[in-house]
Each structure stands twice: as structure tokens, then as C-alpha cells.
N, C-alpha and C positions, 0 to 999 in steps of 0.2 A: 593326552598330555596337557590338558588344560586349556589349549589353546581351542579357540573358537575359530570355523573355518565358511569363508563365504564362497561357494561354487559356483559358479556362470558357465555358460557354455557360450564361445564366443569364434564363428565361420566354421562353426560345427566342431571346436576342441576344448574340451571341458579344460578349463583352469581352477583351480584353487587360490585364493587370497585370504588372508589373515584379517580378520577385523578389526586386529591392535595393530596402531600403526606406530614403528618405533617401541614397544615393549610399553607404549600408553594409548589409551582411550583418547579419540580425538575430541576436543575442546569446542563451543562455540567461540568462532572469531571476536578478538578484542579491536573495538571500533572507536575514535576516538569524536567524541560529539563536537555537532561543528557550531552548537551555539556557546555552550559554557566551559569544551575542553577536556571534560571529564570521560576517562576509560571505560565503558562498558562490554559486557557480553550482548551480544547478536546472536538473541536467540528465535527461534520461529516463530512464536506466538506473540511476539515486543508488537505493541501498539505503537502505531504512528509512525517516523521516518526509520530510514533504517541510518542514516548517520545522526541522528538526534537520542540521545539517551532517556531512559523514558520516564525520568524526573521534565525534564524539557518539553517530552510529548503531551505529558499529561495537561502541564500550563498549557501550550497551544490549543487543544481540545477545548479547554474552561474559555479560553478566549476564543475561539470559533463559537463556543454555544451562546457566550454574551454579545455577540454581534446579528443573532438572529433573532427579527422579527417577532414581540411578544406576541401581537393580534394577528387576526384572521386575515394571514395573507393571502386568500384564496379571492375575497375581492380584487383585490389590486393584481392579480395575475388576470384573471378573466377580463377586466375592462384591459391591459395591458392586451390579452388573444385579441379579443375584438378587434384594437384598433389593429394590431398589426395583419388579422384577415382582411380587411375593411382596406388596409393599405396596399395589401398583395393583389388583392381583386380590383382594384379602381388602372392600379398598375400595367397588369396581365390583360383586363379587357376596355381600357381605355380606348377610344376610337382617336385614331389620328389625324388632324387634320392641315 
């Protein structure tokens, strides 16, 4: 008949359901972005928020990456471990007096 049919079996009684719902194909959800307003589709693979549309994701992104650290910040983590090892161990086996 044309129709496409999805079967499950559900406390052991097979059901049949229809994959058109309403005589249409279900839609991705229309979400409305909460920074600029604009309606978009909410679809699975959209980068970034899900209520931000993904003209708005993408700017966030560009400005995430321009706030990151051009040089080698693996110095500045490692003296950063040290000192906070350095701070846990004086801490933990400092002797009381």
C-alpha cells in the first residue's frame, strides 16, 4: 500500500506503527536562537548549542579560538603542576607543631 511499517515487539506483542506521522515525514524541531532570535532547524549533527543557531555557533567558536594561547603553553602548565604538587605535599605532610 505504500505505506512503510515499523514493527517492535513490545511485553512479548508485536505492534505495528507507521513511520509517517500524520500523512507527513517528521521534521527536525524549529528552535528559536537565544542570541540573535532567528528560527532555525535542530538538526543532529549542528555544531555548538543547541538553542544557538549555527550562524551564532560558528562566531562563538572563532572567538573561543582567538582567546587561546598563541605560545607554548606547556611551560606555564608544568611550573603551574609543580607548584601546586609542591603545595599539596608541604600541606599533606607538614609536621605539626
Amino acid at each position: 500500500s505504500g505505506k512503510h511499517i515499523f514493527v517492535t515487539q513490545v511485553c512479548g506483542i508485536e505492534r505495528e506503527y507507521p513511520t509517517i506521522y500524520h500523512g507527513a515525514v517528521m521534521a527536525f524541531p524549529i528552535k528559536v536562537c537565544a542570541i540573535c532570535a532567528e528560527e532555525f532547524e535542530l538538526k543532529p549533527d549542528k555544531p555548538g548549542f543547541a538553542n544557538r543557531c549555527p550562524e551564532c555557533s560558528a562566531t562563538e567558536a572563532d572567538n573561543l579560538d582567538s582567546r587561546r594561547p598563541k605560545g607554548d603553553g606547556q611551560t606555564t602548565d608544568r611550573e603551574g603542576n609543580a607548584a601546586r604538587r609542591a603545595a599539596m605535599r608541604d600541606l599533606l605532610y607538614r609536621k605539626d607543631s
